[in-house]
C-alpha positions in Angstrom: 202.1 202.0 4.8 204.3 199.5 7.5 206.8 201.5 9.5 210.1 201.0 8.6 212.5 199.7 11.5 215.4 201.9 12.0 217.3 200.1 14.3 217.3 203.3 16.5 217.0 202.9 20.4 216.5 206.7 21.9 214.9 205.4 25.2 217.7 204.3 27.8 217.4 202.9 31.1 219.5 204.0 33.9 220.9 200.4 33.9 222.9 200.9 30.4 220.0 199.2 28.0 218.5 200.9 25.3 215.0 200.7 23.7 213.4 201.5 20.4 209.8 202.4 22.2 208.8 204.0 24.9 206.6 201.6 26.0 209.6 199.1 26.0 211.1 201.1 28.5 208.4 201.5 30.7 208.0 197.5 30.6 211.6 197.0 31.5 211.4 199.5 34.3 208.2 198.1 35.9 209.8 194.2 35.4 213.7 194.9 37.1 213.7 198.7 38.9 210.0 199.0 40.3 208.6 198.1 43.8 211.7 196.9 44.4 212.0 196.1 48.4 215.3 197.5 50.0 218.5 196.6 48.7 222.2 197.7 48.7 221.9 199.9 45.9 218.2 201.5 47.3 220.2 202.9 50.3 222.8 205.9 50.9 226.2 205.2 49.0 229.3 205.0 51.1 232.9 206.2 50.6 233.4 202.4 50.5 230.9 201.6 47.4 231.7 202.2 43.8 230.0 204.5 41.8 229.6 202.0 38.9 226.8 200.0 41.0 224.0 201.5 38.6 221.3 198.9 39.1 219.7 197.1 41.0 220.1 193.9 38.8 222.4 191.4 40.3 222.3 192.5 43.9 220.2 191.3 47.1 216.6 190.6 46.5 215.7 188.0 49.0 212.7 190.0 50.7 212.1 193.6 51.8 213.4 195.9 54.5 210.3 196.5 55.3 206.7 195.7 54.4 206.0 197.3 51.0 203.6 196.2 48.7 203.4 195.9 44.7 202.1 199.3 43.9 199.9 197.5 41.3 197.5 195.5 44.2 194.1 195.5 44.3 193.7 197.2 47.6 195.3 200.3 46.1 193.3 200.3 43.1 189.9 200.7 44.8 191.3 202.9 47.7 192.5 205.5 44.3 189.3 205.1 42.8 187.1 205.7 45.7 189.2 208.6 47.3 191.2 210.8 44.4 194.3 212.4 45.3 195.0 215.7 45.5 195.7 217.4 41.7 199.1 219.2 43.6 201.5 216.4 42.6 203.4 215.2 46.4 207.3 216.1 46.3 209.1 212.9 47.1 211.4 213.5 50.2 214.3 211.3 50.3 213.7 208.2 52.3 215.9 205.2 53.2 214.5 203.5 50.0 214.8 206.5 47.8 217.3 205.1 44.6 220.7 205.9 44.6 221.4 207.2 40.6 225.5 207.6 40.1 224.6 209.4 36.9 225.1 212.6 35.5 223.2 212.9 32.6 220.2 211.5 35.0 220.3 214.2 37.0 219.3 216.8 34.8 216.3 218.2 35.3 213.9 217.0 32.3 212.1 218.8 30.3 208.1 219.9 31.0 207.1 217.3 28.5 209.1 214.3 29.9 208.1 215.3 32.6 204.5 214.8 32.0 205.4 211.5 30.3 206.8 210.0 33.5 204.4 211.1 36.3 202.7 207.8 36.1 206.1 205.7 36.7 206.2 208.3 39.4 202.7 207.8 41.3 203.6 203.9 40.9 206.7 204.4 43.0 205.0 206.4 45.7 202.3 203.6 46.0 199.9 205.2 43.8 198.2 204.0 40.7 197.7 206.6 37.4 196.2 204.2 35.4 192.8 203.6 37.5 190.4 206.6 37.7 192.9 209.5 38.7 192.1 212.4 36.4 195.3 215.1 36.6 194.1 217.6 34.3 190.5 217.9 35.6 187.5 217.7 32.7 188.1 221.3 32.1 191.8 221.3 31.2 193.7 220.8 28.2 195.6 217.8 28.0 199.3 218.7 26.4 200.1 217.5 22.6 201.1 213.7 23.1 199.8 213.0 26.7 196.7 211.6 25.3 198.7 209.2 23.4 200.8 207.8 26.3 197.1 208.0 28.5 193.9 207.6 26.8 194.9 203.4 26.0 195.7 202.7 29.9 195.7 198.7 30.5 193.7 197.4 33.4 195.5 194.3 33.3 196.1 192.0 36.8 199.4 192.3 38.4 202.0 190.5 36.1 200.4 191.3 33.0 202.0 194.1 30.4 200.2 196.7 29.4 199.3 197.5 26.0 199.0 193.8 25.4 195.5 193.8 24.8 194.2 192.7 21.5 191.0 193.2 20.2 188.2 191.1 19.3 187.2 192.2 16.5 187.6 195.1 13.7 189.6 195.6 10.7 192.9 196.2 12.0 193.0 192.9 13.9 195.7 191.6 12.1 197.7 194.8 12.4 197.1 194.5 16.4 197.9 191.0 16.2 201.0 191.6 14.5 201.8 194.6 16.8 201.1 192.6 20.0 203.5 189.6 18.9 206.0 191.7 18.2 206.0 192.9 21.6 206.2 189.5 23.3 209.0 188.0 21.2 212.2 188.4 23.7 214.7 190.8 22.5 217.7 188.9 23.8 220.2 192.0 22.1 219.0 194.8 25.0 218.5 191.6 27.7 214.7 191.2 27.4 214.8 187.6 27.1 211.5 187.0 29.5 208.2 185.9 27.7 205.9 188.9 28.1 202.3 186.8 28.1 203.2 185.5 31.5 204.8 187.2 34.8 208.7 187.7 35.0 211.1 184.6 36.3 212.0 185.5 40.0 215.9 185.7 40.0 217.2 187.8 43.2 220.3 187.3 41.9 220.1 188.5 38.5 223.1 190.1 36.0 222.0 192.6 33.4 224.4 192.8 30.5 225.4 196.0 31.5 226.7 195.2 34.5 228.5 191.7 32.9 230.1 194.1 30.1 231.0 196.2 32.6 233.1 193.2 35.0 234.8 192.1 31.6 236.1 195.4 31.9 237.8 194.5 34.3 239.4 191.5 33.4 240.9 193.3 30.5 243.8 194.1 32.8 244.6 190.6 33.4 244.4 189.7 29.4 247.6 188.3 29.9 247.2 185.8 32.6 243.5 184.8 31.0 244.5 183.7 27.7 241.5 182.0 26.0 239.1 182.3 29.2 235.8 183.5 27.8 233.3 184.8 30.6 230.4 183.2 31.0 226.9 184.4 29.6 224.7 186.5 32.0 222.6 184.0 32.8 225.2 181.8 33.7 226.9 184.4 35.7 223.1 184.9 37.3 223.0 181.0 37.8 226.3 180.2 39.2 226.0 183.4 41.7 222.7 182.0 42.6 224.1 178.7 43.3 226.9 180.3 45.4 224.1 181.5 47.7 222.3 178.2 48.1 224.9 175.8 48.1 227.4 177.8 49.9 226.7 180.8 51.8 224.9 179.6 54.2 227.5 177.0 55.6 230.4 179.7 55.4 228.8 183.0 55.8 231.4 185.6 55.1 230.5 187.3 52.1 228.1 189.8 52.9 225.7 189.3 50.2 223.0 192.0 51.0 225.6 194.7 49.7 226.8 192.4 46.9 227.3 193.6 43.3 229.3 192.5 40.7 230.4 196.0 39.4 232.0 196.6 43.0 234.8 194.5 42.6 236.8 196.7 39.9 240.3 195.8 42.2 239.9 192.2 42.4 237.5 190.5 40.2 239.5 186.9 41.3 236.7 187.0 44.5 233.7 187.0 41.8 235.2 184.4 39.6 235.9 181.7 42.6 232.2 182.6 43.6 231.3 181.6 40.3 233.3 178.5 40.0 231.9 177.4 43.4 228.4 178.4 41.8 228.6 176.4 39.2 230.3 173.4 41.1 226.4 173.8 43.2 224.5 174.0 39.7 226.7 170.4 38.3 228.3 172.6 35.7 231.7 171.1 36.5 233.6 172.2 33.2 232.7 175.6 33.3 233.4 175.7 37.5 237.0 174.3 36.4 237.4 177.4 33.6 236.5 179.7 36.1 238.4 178.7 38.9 241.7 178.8 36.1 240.8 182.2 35.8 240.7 182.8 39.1 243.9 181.0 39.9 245.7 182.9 37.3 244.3 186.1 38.8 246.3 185.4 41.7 249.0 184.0 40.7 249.5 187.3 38.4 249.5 188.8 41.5 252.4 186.9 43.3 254.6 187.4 40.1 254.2 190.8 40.3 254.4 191.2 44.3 250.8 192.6 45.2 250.7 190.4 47.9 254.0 191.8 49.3 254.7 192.2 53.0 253.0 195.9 53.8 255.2 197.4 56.9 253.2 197.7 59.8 252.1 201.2 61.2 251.8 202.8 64.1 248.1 202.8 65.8 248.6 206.4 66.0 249.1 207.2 62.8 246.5 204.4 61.1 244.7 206.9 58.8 247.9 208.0 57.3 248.9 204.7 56.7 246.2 203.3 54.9 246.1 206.5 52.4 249.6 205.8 51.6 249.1 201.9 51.4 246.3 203.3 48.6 248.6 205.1 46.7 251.4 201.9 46.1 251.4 200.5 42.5 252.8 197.6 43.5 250.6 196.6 46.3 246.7 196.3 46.7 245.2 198.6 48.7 244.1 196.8 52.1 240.3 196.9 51.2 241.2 195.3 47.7 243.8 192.7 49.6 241.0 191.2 51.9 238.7 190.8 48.4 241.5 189.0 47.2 242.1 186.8 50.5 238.0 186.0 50.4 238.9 184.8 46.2 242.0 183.0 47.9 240.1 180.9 50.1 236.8 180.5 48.3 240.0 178.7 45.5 241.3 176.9 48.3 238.0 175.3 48.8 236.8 174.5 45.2 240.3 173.0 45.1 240.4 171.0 48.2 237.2 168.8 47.5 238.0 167.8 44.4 238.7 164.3 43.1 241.5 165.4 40.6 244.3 164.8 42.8 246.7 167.6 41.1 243.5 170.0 42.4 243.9 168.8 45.4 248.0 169.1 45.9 247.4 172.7 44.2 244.5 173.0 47.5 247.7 172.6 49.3 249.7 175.5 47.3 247.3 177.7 49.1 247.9 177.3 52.9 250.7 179.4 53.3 249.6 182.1 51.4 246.2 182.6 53.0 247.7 182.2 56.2 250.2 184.9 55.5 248.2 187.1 53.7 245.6 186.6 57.5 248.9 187.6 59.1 249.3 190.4 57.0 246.1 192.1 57.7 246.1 192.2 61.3 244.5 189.5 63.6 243.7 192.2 66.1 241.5 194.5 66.6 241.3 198.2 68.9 237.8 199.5 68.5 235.1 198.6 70.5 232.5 198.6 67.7 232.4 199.0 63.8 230.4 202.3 63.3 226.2 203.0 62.3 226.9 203.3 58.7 225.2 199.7 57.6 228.1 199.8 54.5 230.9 200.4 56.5 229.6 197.9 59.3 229.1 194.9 56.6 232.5 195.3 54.8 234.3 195.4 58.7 232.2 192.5 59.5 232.7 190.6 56.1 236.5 191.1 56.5 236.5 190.2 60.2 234.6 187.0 59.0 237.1 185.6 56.1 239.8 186.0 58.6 238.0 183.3 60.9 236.6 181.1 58.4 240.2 181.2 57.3 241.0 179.6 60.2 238.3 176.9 60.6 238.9 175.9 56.7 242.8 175.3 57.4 242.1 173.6 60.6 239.6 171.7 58.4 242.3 170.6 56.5 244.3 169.6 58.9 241.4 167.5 60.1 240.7 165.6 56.9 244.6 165.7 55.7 246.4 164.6 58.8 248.4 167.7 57.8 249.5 170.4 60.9 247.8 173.6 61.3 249.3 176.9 59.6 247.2 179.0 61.5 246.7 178.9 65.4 244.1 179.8 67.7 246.3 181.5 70.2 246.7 184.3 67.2 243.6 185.2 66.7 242.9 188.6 69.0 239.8 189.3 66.7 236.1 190.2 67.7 233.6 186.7 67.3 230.8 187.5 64.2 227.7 189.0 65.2 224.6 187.1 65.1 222.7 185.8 62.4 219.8 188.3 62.2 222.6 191.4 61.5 224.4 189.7 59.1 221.0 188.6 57.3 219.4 192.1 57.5 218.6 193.3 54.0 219.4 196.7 54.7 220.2 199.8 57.3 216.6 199.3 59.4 216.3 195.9 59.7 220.3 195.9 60.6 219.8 198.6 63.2 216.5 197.2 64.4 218.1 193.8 64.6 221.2 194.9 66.6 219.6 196.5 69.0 217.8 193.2 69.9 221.1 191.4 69.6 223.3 190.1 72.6 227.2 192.2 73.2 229.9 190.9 70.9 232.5 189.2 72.8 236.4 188.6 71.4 237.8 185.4 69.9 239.7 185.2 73.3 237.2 186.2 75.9 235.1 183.5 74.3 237.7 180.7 74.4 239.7 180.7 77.6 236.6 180.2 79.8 236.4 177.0 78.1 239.9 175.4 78.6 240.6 177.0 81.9 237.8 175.7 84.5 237.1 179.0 85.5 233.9 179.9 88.3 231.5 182.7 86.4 229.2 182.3 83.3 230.4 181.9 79.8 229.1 184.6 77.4 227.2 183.2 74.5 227.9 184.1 70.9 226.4 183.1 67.5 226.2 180.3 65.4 229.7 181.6 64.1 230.9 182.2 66.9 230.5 178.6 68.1 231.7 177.3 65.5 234.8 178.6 65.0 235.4 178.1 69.0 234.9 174.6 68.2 237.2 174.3 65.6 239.8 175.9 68.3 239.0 173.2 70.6 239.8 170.8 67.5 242.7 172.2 66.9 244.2 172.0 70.5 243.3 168.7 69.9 245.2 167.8 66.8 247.8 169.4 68.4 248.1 167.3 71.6 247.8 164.3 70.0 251.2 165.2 67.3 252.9 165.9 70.3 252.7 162.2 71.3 255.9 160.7 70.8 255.2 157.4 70.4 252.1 157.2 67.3 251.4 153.7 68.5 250.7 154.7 71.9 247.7 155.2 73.9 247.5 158.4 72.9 246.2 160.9 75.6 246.6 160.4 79.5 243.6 160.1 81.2 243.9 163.7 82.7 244.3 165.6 78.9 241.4 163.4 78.2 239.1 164.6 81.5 240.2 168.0 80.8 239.1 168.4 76.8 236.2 166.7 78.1 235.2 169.4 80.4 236.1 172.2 77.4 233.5 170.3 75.2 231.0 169.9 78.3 231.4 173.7 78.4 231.0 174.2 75.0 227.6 172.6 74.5 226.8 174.5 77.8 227.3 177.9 75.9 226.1 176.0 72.5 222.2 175.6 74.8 222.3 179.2 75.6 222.6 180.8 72.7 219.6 182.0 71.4 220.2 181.2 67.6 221.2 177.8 68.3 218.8 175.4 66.9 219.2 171.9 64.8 216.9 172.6 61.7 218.9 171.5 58.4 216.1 174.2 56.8 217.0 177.0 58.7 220.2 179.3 57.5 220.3 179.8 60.9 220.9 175.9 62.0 223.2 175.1 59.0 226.3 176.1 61.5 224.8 175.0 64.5 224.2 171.7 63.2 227.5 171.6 61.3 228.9 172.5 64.8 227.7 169.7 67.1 228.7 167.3 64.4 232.1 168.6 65.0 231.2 168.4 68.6 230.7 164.5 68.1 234.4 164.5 66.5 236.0 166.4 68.9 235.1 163.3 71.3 235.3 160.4 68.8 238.8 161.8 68.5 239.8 162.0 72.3 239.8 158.3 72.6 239.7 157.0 68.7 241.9 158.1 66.3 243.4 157.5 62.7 246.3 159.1 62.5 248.3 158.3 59.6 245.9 156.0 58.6 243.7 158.7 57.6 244.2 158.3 53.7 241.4 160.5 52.2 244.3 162.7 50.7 244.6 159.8 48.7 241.7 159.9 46.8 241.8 156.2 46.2 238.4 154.5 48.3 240.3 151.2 48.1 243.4 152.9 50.1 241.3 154.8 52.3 239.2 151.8 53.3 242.1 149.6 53.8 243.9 151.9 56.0 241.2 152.6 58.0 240.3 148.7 58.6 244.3 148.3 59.8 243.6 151.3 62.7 244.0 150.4 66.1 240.1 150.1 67.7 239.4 151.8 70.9 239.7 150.2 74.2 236.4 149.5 76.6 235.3 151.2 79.6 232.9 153.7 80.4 235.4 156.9 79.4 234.0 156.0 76.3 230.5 156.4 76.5 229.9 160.4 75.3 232.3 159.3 72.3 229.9 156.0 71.6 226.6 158.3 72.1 227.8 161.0 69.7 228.3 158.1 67.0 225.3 156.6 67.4 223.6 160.1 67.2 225.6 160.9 63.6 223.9 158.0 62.4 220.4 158.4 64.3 220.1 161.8 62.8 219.7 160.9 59.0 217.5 157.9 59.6 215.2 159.7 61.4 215.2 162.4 58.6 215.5 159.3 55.9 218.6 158.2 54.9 217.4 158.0 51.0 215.9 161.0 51.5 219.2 162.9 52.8 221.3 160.8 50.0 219.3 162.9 47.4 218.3 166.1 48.9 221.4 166.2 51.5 223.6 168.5 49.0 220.9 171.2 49.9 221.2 170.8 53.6 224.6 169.5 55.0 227.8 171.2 54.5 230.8 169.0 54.0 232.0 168.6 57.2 229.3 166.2 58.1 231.1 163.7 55.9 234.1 163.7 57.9 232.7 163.3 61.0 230.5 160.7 59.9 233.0 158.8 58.3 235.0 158.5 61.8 231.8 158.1 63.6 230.8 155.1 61.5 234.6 153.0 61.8 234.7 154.1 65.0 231.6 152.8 66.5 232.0 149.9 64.3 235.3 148.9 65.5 234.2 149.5 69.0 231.0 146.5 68.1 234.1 143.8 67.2 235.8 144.5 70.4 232.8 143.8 72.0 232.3 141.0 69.9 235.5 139.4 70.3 236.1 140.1 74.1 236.0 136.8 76.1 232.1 136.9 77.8 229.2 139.3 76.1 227.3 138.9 78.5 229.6 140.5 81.3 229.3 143.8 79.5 228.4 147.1 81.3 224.4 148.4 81.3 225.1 151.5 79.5 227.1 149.7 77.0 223.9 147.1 76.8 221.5 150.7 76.7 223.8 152.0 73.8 223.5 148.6 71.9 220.0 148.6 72.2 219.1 151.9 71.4 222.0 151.5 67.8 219.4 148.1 67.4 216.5 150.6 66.9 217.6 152.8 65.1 219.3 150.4 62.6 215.4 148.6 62.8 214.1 151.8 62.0 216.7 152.2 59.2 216.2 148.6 57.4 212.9 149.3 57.7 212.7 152.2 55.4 215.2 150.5 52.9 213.7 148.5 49.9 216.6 145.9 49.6 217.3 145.1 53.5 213.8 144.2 54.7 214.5 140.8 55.3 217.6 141.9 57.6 215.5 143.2 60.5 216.4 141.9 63.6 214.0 141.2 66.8 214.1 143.7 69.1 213.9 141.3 71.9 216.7 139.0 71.2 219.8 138.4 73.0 222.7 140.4 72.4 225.3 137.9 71.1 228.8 138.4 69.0 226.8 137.8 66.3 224.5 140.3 66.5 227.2 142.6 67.3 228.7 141.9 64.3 225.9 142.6 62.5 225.4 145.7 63.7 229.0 146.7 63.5 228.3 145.9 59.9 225.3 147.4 59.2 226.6 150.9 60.8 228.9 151.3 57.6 226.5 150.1 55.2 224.0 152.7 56.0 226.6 155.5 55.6 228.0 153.8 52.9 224.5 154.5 51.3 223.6 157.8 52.3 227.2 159.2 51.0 227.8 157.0 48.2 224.9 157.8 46.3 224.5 161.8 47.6 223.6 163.9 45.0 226.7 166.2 46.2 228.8 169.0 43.8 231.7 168.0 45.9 233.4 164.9 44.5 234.8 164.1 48.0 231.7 163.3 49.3 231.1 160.0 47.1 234.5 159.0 47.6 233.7 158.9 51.2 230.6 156.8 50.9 232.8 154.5 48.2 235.5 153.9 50.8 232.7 153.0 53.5 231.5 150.7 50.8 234.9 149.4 50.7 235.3 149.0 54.0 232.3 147.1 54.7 233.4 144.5 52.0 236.4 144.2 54.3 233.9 143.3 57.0 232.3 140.7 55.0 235.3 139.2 54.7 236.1 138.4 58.2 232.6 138.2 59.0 231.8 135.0 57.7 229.2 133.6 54.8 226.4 134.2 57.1 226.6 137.6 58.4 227.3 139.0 54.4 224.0 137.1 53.6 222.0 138.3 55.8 223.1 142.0 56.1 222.7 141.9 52.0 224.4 144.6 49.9 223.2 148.0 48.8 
C-alpha cells in the first residue's frame, strides 16, 4: 500500500529549513554545511557579530583558510579501508574551524539513538569516511534497532553524487525504486532545494538561503512606511546581485570587508545591503530591478534624515571614549556609531549607483548626497589614537572596513569633482586617518591566513605621514603603502590640483606658472617612485590586486594631462548630452608646445597603447570585467588632449622644425595606431607606412584616428554603467567634428567605425 504524504517535516537544519526524510537532511547538509573551508561564520563569534548569522549560506566561500580537502576523496577512502580506526570514537576539540551554532535548542545534548544516527555526518567532518569499510560495532556486537536501516544501504557513489540514488537493474520493485529515486531528484523549491540532484551542486560562494532572506525582510518591516510597494527580490536574485557586487565592484573599491559578510548582520541598517544589491544588479544588466532597489535604499535613508538619526552626536572626551559610545548605543533617536558607518557605506555605495547613471534626475539626486556623506565622515572622526586595531580578526576587519569607507569617501567625491567640474566637499588636509593595510590582510579568508599574512606585511603608515613627503621635497625615503594607499594619495595630489587651478583668477589664462607646474611634477615623480616600491604594485587587469594599481597610474596620466591641459568649464559630461559634451570639448583651448609637455604627451599615448596592445575589441567587450570607471575619464582627456596637441603641430608654421622627442612620440603613436588598424576589420585600408614623412597631414590623421579608437573601445563596451557609452558617443561626436575641418580626404581615408 503507497505511503501517504503528510506534509510533515520533523528533520530541521540548523539553517531554519525543514525536511520530510532523513535522508533529505543529510543531502542538504553534505551539499551547503559540509567540508566547508574557513569562513566568517566557522570562526569564534565577536561581541561585534550578531547572533542571527546561523549559516554558512550567503557568506565568504572564495577558497579555504587552509588546505582541507573534501572528506569524500579517494585518498581517504583507501587510507580508511587499509588502516581502520580505532572503535573509541575521537572527541572533537574545538579548533579555529570548529562551527559556531547560536542555537539553543542545538545545543542540547541528543539522545543515545540520534546520536548513533549522526556519527557518520560526524567522521565526515573530522576527515573520515563511515560509509567505506569502518565496522563500529565489531562482527560480534549488536547493532541498535534502526542503525541497520540508516547503514546496511551505504552508497559508494563518486564525489558529487547523492547517496541512496542508486536504482536497480533489475527485480520486481523496479518501478517502486524508480519512482522513489525520481522523487528524490525533483527540486523541492518550498524548503530551497532547488539544485538537480543527478549532477553535482552549482558553485555559488555567495549564496542566500531562504532563511536567511526571510530573516533580512524582517528587517525591513520597520521601514514599511518608507518602502511602500517595494517587494524584495527572490533568493536567487539576492544571491545573483550580491555576487555581482563582488565581481563588478569590490575589487575597484574594496571597503566592504566581504570575508565577514552576512546578510543577517545588518539588522540596524539593511540600506548598506540594498545599495549592494542595486549595484549588483546594475553588474548582472538587471537595470529595473537595480533602480527598485536603490528606491528602497534611498527611502531608507531619507527615513532617517526625517527622523534625525543622522543628527550631530556631541563629541566626547578621549578619556572617557567607552562611556561615550555606550551612551551613544542607548539614543533612540540616533544610530549607534557601528550602525551609522553601515549607513555611510549604503550612503556612498547610493551615491555611486546614482552618479553614473544616464537619467539626469539620478544624477542631480548623485549630487543630493555630497554634503551628507561628507558630514556624516565629519561626524565619525577623521582621526585616529591607537597604534593598531587589536588580534581579534572581527574586530580588526570592521575597524579596517570603517577606516576604508571614510577614504573611499574621499576619493569618490574628489572623483566627482574631477568628472563634474564641481569643488571638493571633502579635503585632504582633514584626513588624520591610518592608510589601508595591504591587499593580502584584507583578502584573508579568515583569522590564520589574516595573522599569517600580517606578519609578512610592511608597517602601516598615516594618511599624513604618507602625503607630505610628496609635496614637500623632503631628503629621506618615502614609506610605501598598498594599492589603497596609493591610490587614495593620488587622488590627494588630484585634488591639490583641482584646487590650484580654481584659484586662478583669470579661467582663460595660462593656467599654472611654470614653478606650480615643476613642483606637482616632482609630487607625481615621487609618487610613481613610492608607486615602484611597493610590493603589491603590479599592472595585471586579472589580478584583484592590480585593479587599483592600474586604476591609479591611469590617474597618474591625468594628474599630468591636467597640469598643462585642461577643460574647465568646458567639461560637459554632467550634461549627459554626447553632442554637448563633444562640442565643448572641440571649443577648449589646446595646449601650447615645448618640451614641459612631454610626461603629459607620454602618459596619453600610453592610455591608448595599453588597450591596443590588450585588443581594443577585446577590452570593448570584456572591459566591464576589468577596468573600473575611472579609466574612462582619464582616457577621454587623454584622447582630446593628445589630439589637440597633433593640430597644433599640424597647423604651426614648419613640421619639420619640430623637436626629436616630439618626432620619437609621433613615431612611436604611428605604431601603435599601425598596430591598432591592423587588428580592426573596417580600417585595414587606413594603415599608414611606417617610413613616411611626418607631414600635417599625417598628423592630422593621427590626431584623428586617436579619438576614433577610443570612440570604439567605449562606445561599444559592454559596461553596467551608462556613463561609459556616453563617453565613447561623445568621442564619436567629436571626431565627426574633426572630419569636418579635416577635409574630404582625411574622413575617407580614416573611414568610420
Amino acid at each position: 500500500e503507497p505511503a501517504v504524504d503528510t506534509k510533515e517535516k520533523p528533520y530541521g537544519c540548523h539553517c531554519g529549513q525543514s525536511f520530510a526524510r532523513r535522508d533529505l537532511l543529510t543531502r542538504h547538509e553534505r551539499l551547503y554545511h559540509s567540508a566547508a573551508p574557513e569562513t566568517y561564520m566557522a570562526t569564534p563569534a565577536s561581541p561585534l557579530d550578531s547572533a542571527l548569522n546561523l549559516s554558512t549560506a550567503g557568506v565568504w566561500l572564495p577558497g579555504g583558510d587552509g588546505s582541507s580537502t573534501s572528506s569524500h576523496s579517494e585518498p581517504q577512502r583507501s587510507t580508511i579501508a587499509n588502516n581502520p580506526p580505532s572503535r573509541m570514537l575521537p572527541v572533537p576539540t574545538p579548533t579555529e574551524s570548529s562551527t559556531f551554532i547560536a542555537n539553543a535548542e542545538l545545543l542540547d545534548p541528543p539522545s543515545p539513538m540520534e546520536a548513533m544516527l549522526d556519527i557518520s555526518d560526524f567522521f565526515d567532518s573530522v576527515g573520515l569516511d563511515f560509509e567505506y569499510g569502518f565496522d563500529f560495532f565489531g562482527p560480534g556486537d549488536d547493532v541498535p534497532a534502526g542503525l541497520s536501516s540508516a547503514t546496511e544501504n551505504v552508497s559508494t557513489s563518486e564525489p558529487g553524487q547523492q547517496e541512496n540514488n542508486e536504482i536497480p537493474n533489475s527485480g520486481s520493485n523496479l518501478e517502486e525504486a524508480l519512482a522513489e529515486h525520481l522523487c528524490k531528484c525533483i527540486p523541492d523549491g518550498d524548503t530551497g532545494e532547488d539544485d538537480f540532484c543527478e549532477l553535482k551542486p552549482i558553485s555559488q560562494p555567495w549564496k542566500v538561503n531562504e532563511a536567511q532572506r526571510l530573516m533580512f525582510q524582517e528587517y525591513l518591516k520597520s521601514y514599511a512606511s518608507c518602502l511602500e510597494s517595494f517587494k524584495l527580490p527572490s533568493r536567487l536574485s539576492m544571491s545573483r546581485y550580491i555576487a555581482g557586487f563582488v565581481d563588478g565592484y569590490s575589487n575597484h573599491h574594496p571597503f566592504i570587508h566581504m570575508p565577514t559578510f552576512c546578510v543577517t548582520k545588518y539588522h540596524d541598517s539593511p540600506e548598506l545591503v540594498l545599495a549592494m544589491m542595486a549595484i549588483g544588479a546594475q553588474f548582472r544588466y538587471e537595470s529595473r530591478n537595480g533602480a527598485a532597489l536603490y528606491r528602497a535604499g534611498r527611502a531608507i535613508i531619507l527615513h532617517r534624515l526625517k527622523s534625525g538619526q543622522f543628527s550631530v552626536q556631541p563629541a566626547a572626551p578621549a578619556v572617557d571614549q567607552e562611556s561615550f559610545l555606550a551612551a551613544a548605543n542607548t539614543e533612540t533617536d540616533c544610530q549607534s556609531p557601528s550602525a551609522r558607518m553601515e549607513s555611510i557605506k549604503g550612503i556612498l555605495l547610493l551615491a555611486t549607483f546614482a552618479t553614473w547613471q544616464q537619467d539626469r534626475s539620478l544624477v542631480r539626486e548623485s549630487f543630493e548626497y555630497q554634503g551628507l556623506l561628507a558630514r556624516c565622515i565629519r561626524d565619525s572622526v577623521l582621526t585616529e589614537t591607537l597604534a593598531n586595531d587589536g588580534n581579534d580578526w572581527h574586530v580588526w576587519a570592521k575597524t579596517e572596513s570603517d577606516r576604508r569607507v571614510k577614504l573611499a569617501s574621499f576619493c569618490f567625491l574628489n572623483l566627482q569633482s574631477l568628472v563634474f567640474n564641481v569643488p571638493p566637499v571633502l579635503l585632504g588636509n582633514e584626513i588624520f586617518l591610518r592608510l589601508p593595510v595591504t591587499c593580502d590582510e584584507w583578502l584573508a579568508p579568515g583569522p590564520s591566513r589574516w595573522r599569517e599574512a600580517r606578519s609578512k606585511a610592511t608597517p602601516v603608515i598615516s594618511f599624513q605621514e604618507g602625503f607630505v613627503p610628496l609635496i614637500h621635497n623632503r631628503p629621506g625615503k618615502i614609506p610605501a603603502t598598498s594599492p589603497f594607499g596609493n591610490f587614495v594619495l593620488m587622488h590627494a595630489l588630484l585634488q591639490r590640483l583641482i584646487v590650484s587651478r580654481q584659484l586662478c583668477l583669470d579661467p582663460q589664462g595660462p593656467g599654472l606658472s611654470p614653478h606650480e607646474v615643476a613642483k606637482f611634477e616632482l609630487s607625481l615623480h615621487r609618487w610613481r617612485e613610492q608607486w615602484c616600491k611597493a610590493p603589491e604594485s603590479v599592472l595585471d587587469i586579472r589580478n584583484t590586486k592590480g585593479s587599483l594599481s592600474w586604476t591609479a597610474t591611469s590617474l597618474l596620466g591625468l594628474a599630468h594631462i591636467r597640469l598643462h591641459f585642461d577643460l574647465g568649464n568646458k567639461r560637459q559630461i554632467y550634461s549627459g548630452n554626447p553632442q554637448s559634451i563633444a562640442a565643448a570639448a572641440f571649443e577648449a583651448r589646446p595646449p601650447e608646445r615645448g618640451l614641459r609637455l612631454v610626461f603629459a604627451l607620454l602618459h596619453a599615448v600610453h592610455a591608448l597603447n595599453i588597450p591596443v596592445q590588450l585588443g581594443i575589441d577585446y577590452l570593448a567587450n570584456c572591459q566591464a570585467f576589468f577596468w573600473s570607471l575611472q579609466h574612462s575619464f582619464c582616457s577621454f582627456e587623454a584622447a582630446v588632449f593628445l589630439s589637440k596637441w597633433l593640430l597644433v603641430l599640424a597647423d604651426g608654421p614648419d613640421v619639420g622644425s619640430m623637436h626629436f622627442k616630439e618626432r620619437q612620440i609621433i613615431r612611436w603613436l604611428e605604431f601603435i595606431v599601425n598596430e591598432a588598424l591592423a587588428s580592426v576589420d573596417e580600417m585595414q585600408d587606413a594603415l599608414q607606412s611606417p617610413d613616411s614623412p611626418i607631414t600635417a597631414h599625417s598628423l592630422r590623421f593621427l590626431g584623428n584616428m586617436v579619438i576614433k579608437l577610443f570612440a570604439k573601445m567605449f562606445q561599444r563596451c559592454n559596461s553596467a554603467w551608462p556613463i561609459m557609452r556616453i563617453v565613447g558617443e561623445s568621442l564619436h561626436e567629436y571626431s565627426k567634428l574633426l572630419d569636418g575641418i579635416s577635409g574630404p580626404d582625411s574622413s575617407t581615408s580614416t573611414g568610420s567605425f
